[in-house]
Kinemage of the C-alpha trace (Angstrom):
@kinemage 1
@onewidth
@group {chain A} dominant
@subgroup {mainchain}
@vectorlist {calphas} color= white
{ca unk a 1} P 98.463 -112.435 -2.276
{ca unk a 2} L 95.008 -111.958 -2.923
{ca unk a 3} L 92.336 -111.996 -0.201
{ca unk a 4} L 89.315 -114.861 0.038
{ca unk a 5} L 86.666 -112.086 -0.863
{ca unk a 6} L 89.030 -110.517 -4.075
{ca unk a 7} L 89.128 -114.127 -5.424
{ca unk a 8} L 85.461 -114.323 -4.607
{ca unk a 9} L 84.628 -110.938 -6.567
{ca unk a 10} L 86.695 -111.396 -9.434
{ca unk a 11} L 84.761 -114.915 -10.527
{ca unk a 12} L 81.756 -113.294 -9.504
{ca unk a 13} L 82.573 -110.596 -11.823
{ca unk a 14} L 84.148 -113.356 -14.416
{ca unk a 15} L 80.859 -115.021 -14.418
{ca unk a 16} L 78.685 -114.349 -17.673
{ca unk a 17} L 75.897 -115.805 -19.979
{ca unk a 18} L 77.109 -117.720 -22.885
{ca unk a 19} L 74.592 -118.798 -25.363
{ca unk a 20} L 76.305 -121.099 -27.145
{ca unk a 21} L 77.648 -123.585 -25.132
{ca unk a 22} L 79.137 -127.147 -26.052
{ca unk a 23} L 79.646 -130.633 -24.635
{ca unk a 24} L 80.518 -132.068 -22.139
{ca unk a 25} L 78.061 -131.036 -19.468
{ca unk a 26} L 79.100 -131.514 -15.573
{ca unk a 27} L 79.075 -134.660 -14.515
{ca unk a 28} L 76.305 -136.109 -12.296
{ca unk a 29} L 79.132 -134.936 -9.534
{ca unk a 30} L 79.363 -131.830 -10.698
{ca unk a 31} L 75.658 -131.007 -11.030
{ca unk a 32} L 75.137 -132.564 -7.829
{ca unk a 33} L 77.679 -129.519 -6.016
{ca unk a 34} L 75.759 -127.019 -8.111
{ca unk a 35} L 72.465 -128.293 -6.774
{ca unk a 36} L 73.955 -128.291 -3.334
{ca unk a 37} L 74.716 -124.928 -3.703
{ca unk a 38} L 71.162 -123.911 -5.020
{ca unk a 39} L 69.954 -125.139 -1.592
{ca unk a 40} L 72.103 -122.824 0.453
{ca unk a 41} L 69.783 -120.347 -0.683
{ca unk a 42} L 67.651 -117.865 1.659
{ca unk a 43} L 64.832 -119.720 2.633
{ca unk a 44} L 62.255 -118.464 5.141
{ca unk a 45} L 60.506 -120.944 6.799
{ca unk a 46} L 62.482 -123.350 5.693
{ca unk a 47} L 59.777 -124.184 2.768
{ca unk a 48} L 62.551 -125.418 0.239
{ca unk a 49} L 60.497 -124.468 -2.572
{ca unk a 50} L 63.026 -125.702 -5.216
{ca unk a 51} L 62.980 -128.185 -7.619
{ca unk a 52} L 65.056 -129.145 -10.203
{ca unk a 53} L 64.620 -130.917 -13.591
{ca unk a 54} L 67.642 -132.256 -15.976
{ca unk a 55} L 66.953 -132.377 -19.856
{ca unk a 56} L 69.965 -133.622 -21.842
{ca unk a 57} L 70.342 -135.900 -25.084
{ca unk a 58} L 67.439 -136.271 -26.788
{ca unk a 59} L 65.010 -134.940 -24.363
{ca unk a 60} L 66.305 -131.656 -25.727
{ca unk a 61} L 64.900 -132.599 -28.850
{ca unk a 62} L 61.154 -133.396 -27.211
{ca unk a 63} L 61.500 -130.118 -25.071
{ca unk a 64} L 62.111 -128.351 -28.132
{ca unk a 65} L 59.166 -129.718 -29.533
{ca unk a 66} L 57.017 -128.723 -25.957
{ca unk a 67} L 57.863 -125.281 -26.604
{ca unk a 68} L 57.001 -124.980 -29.800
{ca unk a 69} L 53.507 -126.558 -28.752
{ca unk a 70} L 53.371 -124.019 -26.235
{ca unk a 71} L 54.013 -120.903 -28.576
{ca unk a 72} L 51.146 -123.066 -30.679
{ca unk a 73} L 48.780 -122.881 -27.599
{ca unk a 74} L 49.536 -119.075 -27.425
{ca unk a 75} L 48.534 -118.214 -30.851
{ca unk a 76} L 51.546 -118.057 -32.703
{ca unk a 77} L 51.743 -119.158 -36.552
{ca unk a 78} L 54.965 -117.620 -37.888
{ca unk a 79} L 57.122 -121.023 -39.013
{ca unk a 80} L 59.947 -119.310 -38.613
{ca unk a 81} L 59.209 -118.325 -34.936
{ca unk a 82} L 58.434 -121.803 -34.408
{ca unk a 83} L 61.582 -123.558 -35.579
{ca unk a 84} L 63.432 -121.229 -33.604
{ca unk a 85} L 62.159 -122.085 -30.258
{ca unk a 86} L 62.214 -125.519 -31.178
{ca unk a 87} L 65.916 -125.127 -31.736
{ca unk a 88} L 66.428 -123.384 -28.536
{ca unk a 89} L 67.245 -126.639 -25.915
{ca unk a 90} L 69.432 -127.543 -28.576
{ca unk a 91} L 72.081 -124.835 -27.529
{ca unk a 92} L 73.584 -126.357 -24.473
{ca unk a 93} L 74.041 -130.036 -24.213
{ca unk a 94} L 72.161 -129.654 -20.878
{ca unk a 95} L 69.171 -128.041 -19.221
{ca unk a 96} L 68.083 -127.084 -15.748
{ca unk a 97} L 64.824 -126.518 -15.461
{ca unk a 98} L 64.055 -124.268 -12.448
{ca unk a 99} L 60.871 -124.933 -10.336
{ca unk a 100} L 59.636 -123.088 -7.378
{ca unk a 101} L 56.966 -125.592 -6.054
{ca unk a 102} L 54.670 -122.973 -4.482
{ca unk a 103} L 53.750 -123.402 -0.574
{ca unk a 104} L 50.986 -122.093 1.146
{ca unk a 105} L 52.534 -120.247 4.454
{ca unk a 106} L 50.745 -117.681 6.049
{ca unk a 107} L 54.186 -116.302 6.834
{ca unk a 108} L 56.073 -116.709 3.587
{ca unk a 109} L 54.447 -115.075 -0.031
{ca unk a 110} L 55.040 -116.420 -3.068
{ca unk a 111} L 57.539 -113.234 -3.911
{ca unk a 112} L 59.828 -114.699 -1.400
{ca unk a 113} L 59.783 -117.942 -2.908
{ca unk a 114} L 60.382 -117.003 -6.334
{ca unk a 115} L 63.497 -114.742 -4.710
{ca unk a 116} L 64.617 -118.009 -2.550
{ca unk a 117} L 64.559 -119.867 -6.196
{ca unk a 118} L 66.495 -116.489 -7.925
{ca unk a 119} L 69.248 -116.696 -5.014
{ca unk a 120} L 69.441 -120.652 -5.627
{ca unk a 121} L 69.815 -120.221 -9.542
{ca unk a 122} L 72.691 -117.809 -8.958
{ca unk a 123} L 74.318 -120.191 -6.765
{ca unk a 124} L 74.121 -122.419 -9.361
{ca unk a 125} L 75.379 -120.160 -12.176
{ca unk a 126} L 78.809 -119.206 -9.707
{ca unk a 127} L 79.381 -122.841 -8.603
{ca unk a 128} L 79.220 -123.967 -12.679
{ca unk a 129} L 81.653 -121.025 -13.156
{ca unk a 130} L 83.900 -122.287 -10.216
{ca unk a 131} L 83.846 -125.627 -12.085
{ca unk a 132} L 84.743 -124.347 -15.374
{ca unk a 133} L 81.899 -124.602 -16.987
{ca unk a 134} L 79.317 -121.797 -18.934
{ca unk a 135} L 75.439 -120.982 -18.337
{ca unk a 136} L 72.730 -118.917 -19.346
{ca unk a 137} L 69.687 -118.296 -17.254
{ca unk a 138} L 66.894 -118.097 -19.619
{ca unk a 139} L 63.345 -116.712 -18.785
{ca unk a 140} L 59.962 -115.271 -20.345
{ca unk a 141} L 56.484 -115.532 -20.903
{ca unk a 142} L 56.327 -118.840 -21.713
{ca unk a 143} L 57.780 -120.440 -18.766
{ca unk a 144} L 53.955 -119.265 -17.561
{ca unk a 145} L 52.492 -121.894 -20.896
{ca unk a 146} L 50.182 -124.429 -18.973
{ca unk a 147} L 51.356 -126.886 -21.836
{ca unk a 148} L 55.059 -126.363 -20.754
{ca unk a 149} L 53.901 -126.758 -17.209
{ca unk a 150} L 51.914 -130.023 -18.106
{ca unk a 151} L 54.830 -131.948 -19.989
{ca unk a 152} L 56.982 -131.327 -17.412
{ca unk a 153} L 54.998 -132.649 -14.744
{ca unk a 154} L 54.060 -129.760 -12.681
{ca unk a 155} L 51.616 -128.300 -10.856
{ca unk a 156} L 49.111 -124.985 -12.442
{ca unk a 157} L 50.399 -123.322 -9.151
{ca unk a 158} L 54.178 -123.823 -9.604
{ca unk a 159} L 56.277 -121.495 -11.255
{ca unk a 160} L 59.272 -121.721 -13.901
{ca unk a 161} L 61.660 -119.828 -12.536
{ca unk a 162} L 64.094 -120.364 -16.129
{ca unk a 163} L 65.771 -122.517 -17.959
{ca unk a 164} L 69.856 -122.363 -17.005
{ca unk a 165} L 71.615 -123.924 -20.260
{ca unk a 166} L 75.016 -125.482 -19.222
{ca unk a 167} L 77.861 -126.626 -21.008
{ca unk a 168} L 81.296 -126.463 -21.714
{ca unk a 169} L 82.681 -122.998 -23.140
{ca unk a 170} L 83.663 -122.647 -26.882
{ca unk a 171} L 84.417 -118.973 -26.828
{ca unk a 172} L 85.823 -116.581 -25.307
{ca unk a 173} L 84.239 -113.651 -23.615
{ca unk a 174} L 85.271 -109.870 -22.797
{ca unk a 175} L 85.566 -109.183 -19.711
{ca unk a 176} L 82.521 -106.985 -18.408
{ca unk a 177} L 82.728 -103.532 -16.987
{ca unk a 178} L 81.883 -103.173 -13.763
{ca unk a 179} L 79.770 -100.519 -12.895
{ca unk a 180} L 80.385 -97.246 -10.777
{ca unk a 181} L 79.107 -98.431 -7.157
{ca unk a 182} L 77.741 -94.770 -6.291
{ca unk a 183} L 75.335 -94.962 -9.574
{ca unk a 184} L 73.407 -97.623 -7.626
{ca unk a 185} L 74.050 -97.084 -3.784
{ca unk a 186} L 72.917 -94.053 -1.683
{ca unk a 187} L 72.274 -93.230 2.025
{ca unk a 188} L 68.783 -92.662 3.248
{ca unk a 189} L 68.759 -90.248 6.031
């Protein structure tokens, strides 16, 4: 019989990205554990720096739209480039957008934030995987576009921490290898 923490481990180690993800999302239920989850996170001070923002139905479609304004705003002009993003919120029948809402704490910089939000998002990602459904934790430059920032309500200060696409599997996925421990951990004496 296995132990708590080799049950533990092996869906940690199950857990993977899937781009292409289908309906249905978790219900409002569902989410609502994952989010739960997210706010188990390391958190010092107790600043609860996270927010959270759904986009599903056709709010994918106006997101898609936002982005491509934003690659607009940062000087891009390849069509092709521009249709893509566009297309991009279109993958997953749901979107979590992931918002550290910045503090000022003479205790607590904004690095530990942004880690308290990266801890939260990977409770997320292993509580969707507990519930059977797939995710993807998208990031990059423009998460930083002040025109992303605007249409989604936020403060210049605040920082997207990703997108996390979630949805139902449609594929299955090889199992990854795990690494060699001793490539990554060593003694300091």
């Amino acid at each position: 019989m296995k132990t708590q923490a080799e049950t533990l481990f092996e869906m940690i180690n199950a857990r993977q990205s899937d781009g292409m993800l289908s309906a249905p999302a978790p219900s409002s239920h569902e989410l609502q554990l994952a989010i739960q989850a997210a706010l188990t996170a390391p958190d010092h001070h107790r600043l609860q720096p996270w927010r959270f923002l759904t986009v599903s139905g056709d709010a994918r479609l106006k997101m898609g739209e936002v982005l491509r304004q934003a690659l607009i705003a940062r000087g891009e002009t390849d069509e092709t480039a521009l249709n893509k993003v566009r297309g991009q919120p279109l993958r997953a029948p749901m979107i979590l957008v992931c918002v550290v809402d910045t503090k000022e704490h003479p205790k607590v910089p904004l690095v530990e934030q942004v880690l308290s939000m990266g801890a939260a998002i990977q409770n997320i990602l292993l509580m969707l995987k507990a519930l059977g459904y797939g995710s993807m934790w998208r990031t990059g430059a423009i998460t930083e576009s002040p025109v992303l920032k605007a249409a989604f309500g936020l403060k210049e200060h605040d920082v997207i921490a990703g997108f996390v696409y979630i949805g139902s599997l449609s594929r299955d996925i090889a199992a990854r290898e795990i690494p060699d421990v001793n490539h990554f951990l060593h003694e300091w004496i």
